[in-house]
C-alpha positions in Angstrom: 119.3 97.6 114.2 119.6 94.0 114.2 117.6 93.5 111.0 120.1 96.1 109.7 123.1 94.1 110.8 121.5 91.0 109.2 121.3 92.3 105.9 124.9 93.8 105.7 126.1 90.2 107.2 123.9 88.7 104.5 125.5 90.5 101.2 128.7 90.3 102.4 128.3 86.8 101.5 127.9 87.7 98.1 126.6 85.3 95.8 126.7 82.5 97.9 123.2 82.9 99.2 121.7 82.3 95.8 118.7 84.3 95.6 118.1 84.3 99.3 114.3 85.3 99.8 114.0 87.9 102.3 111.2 88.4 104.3 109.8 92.3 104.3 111.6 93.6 107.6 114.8 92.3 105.6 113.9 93.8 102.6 113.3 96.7 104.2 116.9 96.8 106.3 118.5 95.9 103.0 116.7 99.5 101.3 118.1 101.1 104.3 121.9 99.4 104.4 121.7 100.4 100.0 119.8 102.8 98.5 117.3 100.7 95.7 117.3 101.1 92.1 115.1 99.9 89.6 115.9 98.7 86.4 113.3 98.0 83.9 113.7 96.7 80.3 112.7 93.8 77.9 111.4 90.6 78.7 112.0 87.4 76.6 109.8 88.2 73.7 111.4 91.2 72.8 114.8 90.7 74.4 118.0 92.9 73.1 119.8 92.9 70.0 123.0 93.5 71.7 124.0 93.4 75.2 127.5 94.4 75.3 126.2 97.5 73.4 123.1 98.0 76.2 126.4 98.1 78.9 128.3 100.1 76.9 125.3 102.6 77.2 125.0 101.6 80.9 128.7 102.4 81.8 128.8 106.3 82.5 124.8 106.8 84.2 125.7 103.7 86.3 129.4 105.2 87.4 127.6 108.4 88.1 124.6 107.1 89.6 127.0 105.2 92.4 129.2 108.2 92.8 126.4 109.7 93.6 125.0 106.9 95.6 127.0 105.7 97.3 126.5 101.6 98.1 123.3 101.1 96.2 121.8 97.4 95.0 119.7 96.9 91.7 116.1 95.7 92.0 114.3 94.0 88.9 111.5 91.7 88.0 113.6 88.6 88.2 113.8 88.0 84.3 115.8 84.2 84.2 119.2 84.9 82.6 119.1 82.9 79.2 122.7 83.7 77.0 121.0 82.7 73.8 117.9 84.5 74.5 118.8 88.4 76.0 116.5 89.9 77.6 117.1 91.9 80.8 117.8 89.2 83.0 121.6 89.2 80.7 121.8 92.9 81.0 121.7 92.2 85.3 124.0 89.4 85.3 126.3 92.3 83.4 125.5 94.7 86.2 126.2 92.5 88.9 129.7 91.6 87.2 131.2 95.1 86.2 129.2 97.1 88.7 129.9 94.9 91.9 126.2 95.6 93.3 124.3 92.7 94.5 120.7 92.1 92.7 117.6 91.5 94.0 115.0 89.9 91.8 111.0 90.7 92.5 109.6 87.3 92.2 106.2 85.6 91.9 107.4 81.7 91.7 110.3 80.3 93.7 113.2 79.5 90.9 115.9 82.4 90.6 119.1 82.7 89.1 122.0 81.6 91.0 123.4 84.6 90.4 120.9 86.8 92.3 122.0 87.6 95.6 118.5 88.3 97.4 115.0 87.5 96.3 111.5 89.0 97.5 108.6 86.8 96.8 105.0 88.7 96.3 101.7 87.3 96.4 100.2 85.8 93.2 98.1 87.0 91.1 95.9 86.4 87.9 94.0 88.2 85.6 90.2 87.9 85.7 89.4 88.8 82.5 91.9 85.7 81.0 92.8 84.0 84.0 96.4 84.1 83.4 99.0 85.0 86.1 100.4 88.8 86.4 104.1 89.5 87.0 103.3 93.2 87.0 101.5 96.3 85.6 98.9 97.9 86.4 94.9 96.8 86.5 91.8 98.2 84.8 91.6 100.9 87.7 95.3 101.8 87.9 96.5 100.0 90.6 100.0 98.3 90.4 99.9 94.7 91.0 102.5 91.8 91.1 105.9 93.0 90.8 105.2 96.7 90.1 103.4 96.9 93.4 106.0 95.8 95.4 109.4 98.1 93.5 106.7 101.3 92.5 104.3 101.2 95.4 105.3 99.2 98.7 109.3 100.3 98.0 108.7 103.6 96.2 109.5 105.7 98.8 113.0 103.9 99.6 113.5 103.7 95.8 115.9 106.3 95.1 116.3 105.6 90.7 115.0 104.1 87.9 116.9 102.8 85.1 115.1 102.3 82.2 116.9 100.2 79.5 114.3 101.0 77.1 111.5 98.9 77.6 109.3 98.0 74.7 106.9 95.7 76.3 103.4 96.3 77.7 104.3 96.5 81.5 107.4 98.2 80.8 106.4 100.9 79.4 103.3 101.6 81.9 106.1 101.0 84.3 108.2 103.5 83.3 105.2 105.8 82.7 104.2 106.1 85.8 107.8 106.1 87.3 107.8 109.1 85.3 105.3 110.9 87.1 106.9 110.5 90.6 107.9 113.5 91.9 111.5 113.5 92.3 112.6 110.2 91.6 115.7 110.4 89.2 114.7 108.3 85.9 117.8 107.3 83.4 116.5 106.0 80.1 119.3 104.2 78.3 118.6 103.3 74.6 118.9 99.7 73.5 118.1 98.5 70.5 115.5 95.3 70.9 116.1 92.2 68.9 112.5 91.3 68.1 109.7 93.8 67.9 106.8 93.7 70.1 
């Protein structure tokens, strides 16, 4: 209960916590106080060609998803939110703005937005085939790692939507894949046309 109480006290601060990190019993009373939704999307190589056109297409599934809903907060992957470079850290700061929901970013390094209301820091990790560090997917055997394994496996069962703004990339795609295959979990697949091509 008191964990519970934290996190309410916490958002009704709004902004001003600045991507707060929460540990996982706040994360948790957080999932509780507002059902979690995921949205997944383009990174910075592929980006979007138009954002006010991606919350144009946003508008009515978002209305209806927090009619629905109720109070509900948006989880991501904690893309930086770059106005001459679009990707779908732009398309959250929109959310957070017209929608009123806070954001919480699904981190692996300790810079995030201002913006964001609440982070959650995971573990690590890197790749042994090329050494380089994972934000999220899925490995050679199928497991989710990084980000994905926090917001698809550790938070699935609290995670009550998906939003896909039409990923193009590698782990969005897998992502929304296997979010896909989820029994019951309600999936919303926005179109959105990318400004470069993968």
């Amino acid at each position: 209960m008191r964990l519970l109480a934290m996190a309410l006290g916490m958002m009704s601060q709004g902004g001003a916590s600045g991507g707060r990190f929460l540990s996982s019993s706040e994360a948790g009373a957080l999932m509780c106080a507002r059902a979690p939704v995921l949205f997944l999307g383009n990174g910075p190589r592929t980006q979007y060609a138009d954002v006010d056109a991606v919350m144009l297409s946003l508008q009515a599934p978002l209305h209806k998803l927090g009619e629905e809903l109720g109070e509900w907060v948006a989880v991501f992957g904690g893309d930086s939110f770059v106005e001459s470079a679009p990707d779908l850290g732009a398309v959250m700061k929109q959310v957070q703005k017209i929608h009123g929901v806070p954001l919480v970013a699904v981190v692996g390094w300790d810079d995030v937005d201002a913006h964001v209301d609440f982070s959650y820091r995971y573990s690590s990790q890197t790749c042994r085939k090329t050494g380089r560090e994972l934000y999220g997917g899925f490995n050679d055997v199928g497991q989710p790692v990084a980000g994905t394994a926090v917001y698809l496996a550790e938070w699935l069962p609290q995670l009550r939507a998906v939003v896909a703004v039409e990923p193009r990339g590698t782990v969005g795609r897998a992502e929304l894949a296997y979010a896909r295959g989820v029994e019951g979990l309600t999936i919303l697949e926005v179109p959105a046309s990318p400004r470069f091509q993968p």
